[in-house]
C-alpha positions as CSV (number, residue, x, y, z in Angstrom):
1,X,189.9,12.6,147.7
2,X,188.7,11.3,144.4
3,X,190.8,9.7,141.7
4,X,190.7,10.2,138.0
5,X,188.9,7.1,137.6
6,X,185.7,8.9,139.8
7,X,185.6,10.7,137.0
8,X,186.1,9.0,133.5
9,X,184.4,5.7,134.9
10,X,181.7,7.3,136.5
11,X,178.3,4.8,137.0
12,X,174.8,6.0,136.7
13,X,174.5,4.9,140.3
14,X,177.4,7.0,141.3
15,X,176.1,10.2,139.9
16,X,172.5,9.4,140.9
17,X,173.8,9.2,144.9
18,X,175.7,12.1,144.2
19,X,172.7,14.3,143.2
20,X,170.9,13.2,146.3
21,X,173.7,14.8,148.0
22,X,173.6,18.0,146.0
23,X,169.6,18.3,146.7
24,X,170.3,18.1,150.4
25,X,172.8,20.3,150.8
26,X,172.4,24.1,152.1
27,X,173.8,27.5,151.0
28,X,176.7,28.3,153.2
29,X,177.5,32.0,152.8
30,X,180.5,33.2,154.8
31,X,181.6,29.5,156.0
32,X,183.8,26.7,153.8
33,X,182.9,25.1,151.0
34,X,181.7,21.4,151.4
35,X,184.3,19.3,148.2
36,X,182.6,19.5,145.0
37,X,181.7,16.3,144.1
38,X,182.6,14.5,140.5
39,X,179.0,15.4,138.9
40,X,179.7,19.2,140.1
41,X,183.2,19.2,138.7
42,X,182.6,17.4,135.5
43,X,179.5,19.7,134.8
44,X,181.6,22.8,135.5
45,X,184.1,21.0,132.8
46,X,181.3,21.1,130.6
47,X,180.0,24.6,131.1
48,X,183.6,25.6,129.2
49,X,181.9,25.2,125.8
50,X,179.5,27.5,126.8
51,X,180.8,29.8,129.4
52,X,184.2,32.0,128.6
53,X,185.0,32.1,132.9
54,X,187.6,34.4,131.6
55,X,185.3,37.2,131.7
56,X,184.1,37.3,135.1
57,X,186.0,36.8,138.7
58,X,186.0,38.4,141.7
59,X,184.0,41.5,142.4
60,X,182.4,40.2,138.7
61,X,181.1,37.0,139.3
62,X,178.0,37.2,140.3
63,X,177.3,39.2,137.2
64,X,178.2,35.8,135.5
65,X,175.9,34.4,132.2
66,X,174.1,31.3,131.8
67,X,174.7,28.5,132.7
68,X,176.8,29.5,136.1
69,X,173.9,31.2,137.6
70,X,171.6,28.2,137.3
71,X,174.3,25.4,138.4
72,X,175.5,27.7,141.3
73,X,171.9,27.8,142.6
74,X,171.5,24.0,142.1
75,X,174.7,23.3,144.1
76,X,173.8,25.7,146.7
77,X,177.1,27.8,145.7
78,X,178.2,31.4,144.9
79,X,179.0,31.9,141.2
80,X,182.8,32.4,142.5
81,X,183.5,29.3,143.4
82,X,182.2,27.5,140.1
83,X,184.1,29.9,138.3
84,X,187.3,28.9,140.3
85,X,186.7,25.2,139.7
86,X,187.1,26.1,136.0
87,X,190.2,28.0,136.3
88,X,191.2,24.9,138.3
89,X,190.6,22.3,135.6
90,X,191.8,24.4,132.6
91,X,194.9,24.5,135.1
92,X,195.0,28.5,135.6
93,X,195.3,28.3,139.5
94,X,198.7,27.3,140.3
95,X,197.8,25.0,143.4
96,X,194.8,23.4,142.2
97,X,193.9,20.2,142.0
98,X,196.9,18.0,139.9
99,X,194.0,15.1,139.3
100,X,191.4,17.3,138.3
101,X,194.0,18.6,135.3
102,X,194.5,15.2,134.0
103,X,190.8,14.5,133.9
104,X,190.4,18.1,132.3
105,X,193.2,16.9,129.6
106,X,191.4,13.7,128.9
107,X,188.0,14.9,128.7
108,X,188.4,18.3,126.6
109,X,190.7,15.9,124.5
110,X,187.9,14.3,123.6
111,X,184.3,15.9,123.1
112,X,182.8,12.3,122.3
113,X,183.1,11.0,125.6
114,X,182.3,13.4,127.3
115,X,179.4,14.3,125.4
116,X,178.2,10.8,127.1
117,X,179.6,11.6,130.6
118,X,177.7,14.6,130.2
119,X,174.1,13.0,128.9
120,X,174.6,10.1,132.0
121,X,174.8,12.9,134.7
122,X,171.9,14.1,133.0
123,X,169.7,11.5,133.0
124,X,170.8,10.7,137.1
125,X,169.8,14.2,137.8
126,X,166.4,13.3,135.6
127,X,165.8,10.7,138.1
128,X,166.1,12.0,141.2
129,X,163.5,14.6,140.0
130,X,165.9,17.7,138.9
131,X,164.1,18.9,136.0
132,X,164.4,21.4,133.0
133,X,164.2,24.2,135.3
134,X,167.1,23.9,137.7
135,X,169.3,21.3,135.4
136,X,168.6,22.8,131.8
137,X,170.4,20.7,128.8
138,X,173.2,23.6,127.9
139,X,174.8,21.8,125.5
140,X,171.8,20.6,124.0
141,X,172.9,17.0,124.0
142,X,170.2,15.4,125.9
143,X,169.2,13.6,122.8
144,X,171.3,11.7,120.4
145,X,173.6,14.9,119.5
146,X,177.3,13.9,119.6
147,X,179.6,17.4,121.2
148,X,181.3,18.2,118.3
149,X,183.7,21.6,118.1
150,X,182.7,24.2,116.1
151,X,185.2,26.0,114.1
152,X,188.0,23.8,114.2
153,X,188.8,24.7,110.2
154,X,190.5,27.6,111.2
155,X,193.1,26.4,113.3
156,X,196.0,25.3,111.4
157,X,198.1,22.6,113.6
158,X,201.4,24.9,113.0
159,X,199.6,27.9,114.5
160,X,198.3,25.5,117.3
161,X,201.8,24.6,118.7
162,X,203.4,27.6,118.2
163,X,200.7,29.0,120.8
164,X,200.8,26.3,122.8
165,X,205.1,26.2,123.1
166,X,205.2,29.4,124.6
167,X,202.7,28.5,127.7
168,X,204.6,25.0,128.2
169,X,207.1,26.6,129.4
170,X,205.6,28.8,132.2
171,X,203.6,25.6,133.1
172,X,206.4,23.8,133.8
173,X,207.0,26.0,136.7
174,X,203.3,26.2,137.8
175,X,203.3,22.5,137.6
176,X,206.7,20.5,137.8
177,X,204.7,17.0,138.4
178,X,203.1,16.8,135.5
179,X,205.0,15.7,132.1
180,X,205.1,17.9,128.9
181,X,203.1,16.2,126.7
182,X,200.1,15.7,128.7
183,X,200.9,20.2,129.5
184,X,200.2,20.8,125.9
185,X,197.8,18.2,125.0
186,X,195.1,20.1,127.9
187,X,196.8,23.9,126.6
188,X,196.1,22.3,122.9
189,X,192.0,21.5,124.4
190,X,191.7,24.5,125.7
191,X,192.7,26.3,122.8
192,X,190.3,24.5,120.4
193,X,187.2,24.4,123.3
194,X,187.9,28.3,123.1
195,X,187.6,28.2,119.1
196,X,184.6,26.0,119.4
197,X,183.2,28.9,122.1
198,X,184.2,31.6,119.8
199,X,182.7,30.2,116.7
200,X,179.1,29.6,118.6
201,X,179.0,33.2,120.0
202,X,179.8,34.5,116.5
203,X,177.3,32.1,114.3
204,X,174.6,33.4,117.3
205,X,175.6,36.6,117.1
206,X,175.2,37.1,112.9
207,X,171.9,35.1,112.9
208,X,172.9,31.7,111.5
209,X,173.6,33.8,108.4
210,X,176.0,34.8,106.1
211,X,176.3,38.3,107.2
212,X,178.0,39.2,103.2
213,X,175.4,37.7,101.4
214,X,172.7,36.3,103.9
215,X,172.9,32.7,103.2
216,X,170.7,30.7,105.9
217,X,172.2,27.7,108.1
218,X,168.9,27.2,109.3
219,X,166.0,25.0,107.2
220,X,162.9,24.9,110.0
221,X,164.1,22.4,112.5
222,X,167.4,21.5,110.7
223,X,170.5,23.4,111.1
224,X,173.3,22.5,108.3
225,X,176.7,23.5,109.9
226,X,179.3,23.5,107.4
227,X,177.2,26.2,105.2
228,X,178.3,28.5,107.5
229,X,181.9,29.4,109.2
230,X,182.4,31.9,111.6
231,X,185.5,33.5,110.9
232,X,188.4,35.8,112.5
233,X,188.3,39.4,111.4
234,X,192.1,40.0,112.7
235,X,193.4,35.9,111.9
236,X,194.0,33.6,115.4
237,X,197.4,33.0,114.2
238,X,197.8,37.0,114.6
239,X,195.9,37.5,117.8
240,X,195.6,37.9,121.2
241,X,194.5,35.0,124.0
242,X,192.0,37.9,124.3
243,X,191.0,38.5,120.5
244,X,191.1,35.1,120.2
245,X,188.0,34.5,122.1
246,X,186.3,37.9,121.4
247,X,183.1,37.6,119.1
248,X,183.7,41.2,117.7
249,X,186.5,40.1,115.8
250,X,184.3,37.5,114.2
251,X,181.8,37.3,110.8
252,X,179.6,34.7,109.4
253,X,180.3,33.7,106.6
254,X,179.0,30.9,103.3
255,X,182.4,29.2,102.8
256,X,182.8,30.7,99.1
257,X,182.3,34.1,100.9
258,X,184.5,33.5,104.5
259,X,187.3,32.3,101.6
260,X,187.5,35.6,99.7
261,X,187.0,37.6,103.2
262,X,190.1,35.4,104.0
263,X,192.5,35.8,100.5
264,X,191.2,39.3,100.5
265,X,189.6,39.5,97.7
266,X,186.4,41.4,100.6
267,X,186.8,43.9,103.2
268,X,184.5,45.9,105.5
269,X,185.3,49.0,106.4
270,X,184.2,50.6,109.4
271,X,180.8,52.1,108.2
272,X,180.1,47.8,107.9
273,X,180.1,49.1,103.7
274,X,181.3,45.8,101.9
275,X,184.0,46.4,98.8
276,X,185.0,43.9,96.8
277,X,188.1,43.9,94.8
278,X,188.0,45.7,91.3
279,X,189.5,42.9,89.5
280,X,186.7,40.5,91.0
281,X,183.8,43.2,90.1
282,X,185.0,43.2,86.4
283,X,185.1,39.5,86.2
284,X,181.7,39.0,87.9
285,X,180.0,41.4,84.8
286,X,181.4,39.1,82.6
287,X,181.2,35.4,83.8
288,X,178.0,33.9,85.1
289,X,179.4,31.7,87.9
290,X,181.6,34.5,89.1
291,X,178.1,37.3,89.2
292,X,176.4,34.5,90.9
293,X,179.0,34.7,93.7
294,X,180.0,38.3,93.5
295,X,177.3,40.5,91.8
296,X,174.9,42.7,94.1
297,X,172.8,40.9,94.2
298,X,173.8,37.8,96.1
299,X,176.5,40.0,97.8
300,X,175.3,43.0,100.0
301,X,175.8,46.8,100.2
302,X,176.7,46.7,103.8
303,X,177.3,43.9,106.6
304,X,173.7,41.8,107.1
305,X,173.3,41.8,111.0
306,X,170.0,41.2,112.7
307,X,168.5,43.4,115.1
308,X,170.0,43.7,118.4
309,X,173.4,41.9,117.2
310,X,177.0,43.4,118.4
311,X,178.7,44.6,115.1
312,X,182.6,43.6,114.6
313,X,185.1,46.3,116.4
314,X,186.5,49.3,113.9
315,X,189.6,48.3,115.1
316,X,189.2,43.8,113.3
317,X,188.3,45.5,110.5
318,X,190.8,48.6,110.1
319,X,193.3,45.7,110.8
320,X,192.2,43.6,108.1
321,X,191.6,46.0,105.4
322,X,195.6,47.6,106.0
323,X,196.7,43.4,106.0
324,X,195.0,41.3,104.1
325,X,192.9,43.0,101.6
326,X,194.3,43.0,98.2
327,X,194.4,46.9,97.9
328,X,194.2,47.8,94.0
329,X,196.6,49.7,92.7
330,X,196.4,52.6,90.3
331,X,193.9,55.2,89.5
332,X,191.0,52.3,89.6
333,X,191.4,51.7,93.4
334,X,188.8,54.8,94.1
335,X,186.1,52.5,93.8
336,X,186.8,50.2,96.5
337,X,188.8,52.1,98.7
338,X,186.9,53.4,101.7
């Protein structure tokens, strides 16, 4: 069985044998698995930033996105059983693998390294003549790109161990070998790998643009990050493991825009209509630098999406008009009320 060091201080000649392996191998439907071997594993790891493995098991699988399909086929596997090696290594199955959850802790700990793990089993794979086609760069790292999470803003630290306390315990139970701080610092990972997930599907979702005012990330070939934010509708703090990750309880927005959204000083209601607080309206007729951030234009009638995008659930947005919007009081509230 491999150790954690097969993993962390993997060669370029170790992962280039091991792809030779993987090209030689043949489907086995109906009989055992052959071991996955470190390349297969730490690839799966990978696929996590990409890939909610949530969403599919069982009778589901094989009805799983991009980049399962495409990995299962190169490892001559059903879709199932790289989706199990995930819940493995984010520690979900209860008899899984104890080293494989201490690389998992290490490596989702820290993106940087394996972000180079990642472009060495690339570049083996290159060489033994797996191309594009059957190994395609999912993280888009194949260059000089450092994985970096996405979204990491929103997550205050307090919110983060408040989450992560109540699962520490029930892991405890799942896992009685392995100590309590390494338990949350992999339930911590996950936690922000899930953010990082959430915040690409949203920013993808909305266009790379401000969905309130329609503020570009995107200058031709360059993409500038931090002018956008994809944001919680209902706040993570608030929500479900499940609304947590869902992209319908996410916008994107400019940061002066995803602030007001947040203070409610915006809403949406459900018709995607944008209102903005009375107060605000009457100070952005008056002051320049205030119209320039709140007049119409730059802010929009209604929510910008582009074509063929999922619009945010009635139910994110109910929410956050009845708890954070700063409702106006009096008989002036009829012209932002929905």
């Amino acid at each position: 069985m491999p150790s954690e060091r097969d993993y962390l201080d993997l060669t370029q000649a170790q992962a280039t044998s091991q792809w030779r392996a993987v090209l030689t191998r043949s489907p086995r439907p109906g009989r055992k698995q052959v071991p996955f071997t470190p390349v297969e594993t730490l690839l799966c790891l990978a696929a996590s930033f990409v890939f909610d493995r949530r969403r599919y098991g069982g009778s589901t699988s094989h009805l799983a996105a991009e980049p399962i399909p495409t990995l299962a086929k190169l490892f001559s596997r059903p879709n199932g059983s790289l989706i199990a090696k995930m819940s493995n290594l984010d520690g979900s199955l209860a008899h899984g693998a104890k080293h494989e959850v201490l690389v998992a802790a290490q490596l989702l700990s820290s993106p940087v390294q394996l972000g180079a793990i990642y472009r060495l089993m690339l570049e083996a794979a290159r060489r033994v003549g797996i191309g594009q086609d059957k190994l395609p760069d999912f993280l888009g790292l194949e260059g000089d790109d450092q994985l970096t999470l996405m979204g990491q803003e929103e997550l205050a630290q307090s919110d983060l161990e408040a989450a992560v306390h109540g699962q520490a315990t029930r892991w405890a139970q799942k896992y009685p070998d392995i100590d309590e701080p390494l338990t949350e610092r992999l339930l911590t990972a996950v936690a922000r790998v899930g953010q990082h997930r959430f915040a690409r599907n949203v920013l993808k979702n909305n266009g790379h643009r401000c969905t309130l005012c329609g503020l570009g990330a995107r200058a031709g070939e360059l993409i500038a990050h931090r002018m956008l934010v994809a944001s919680h509708i209902k706040p993570w703090r608030v929500s479900s493991p499940r609304e947590r990750l869902d992209p319908r309880n996410g916008i994107a927005a400019c940061p002066t825009h995803d602030v007001a959204f947040d203070t409610g000083l915006l809403t949406v209601d459900h018709h995607l209509r944008i209102h903005v607080h009375p107060e605000v309206q009457a100070a952005a007729e008056i002051d320049s630098p205030m119209r320039s951030s709140f007049g119409r234009p730059p802010l929009s009638q209604h929510l910008l999406l582009p074509a063929g995008s999922v619009p945010p659930s009635r139910r994110y947005l109910d929410w956050h008009y009845r708890h954070v919007y700063q409702q106006p009081q009096g008989p002036a509230s009829g012209s932002s009320t929905r």
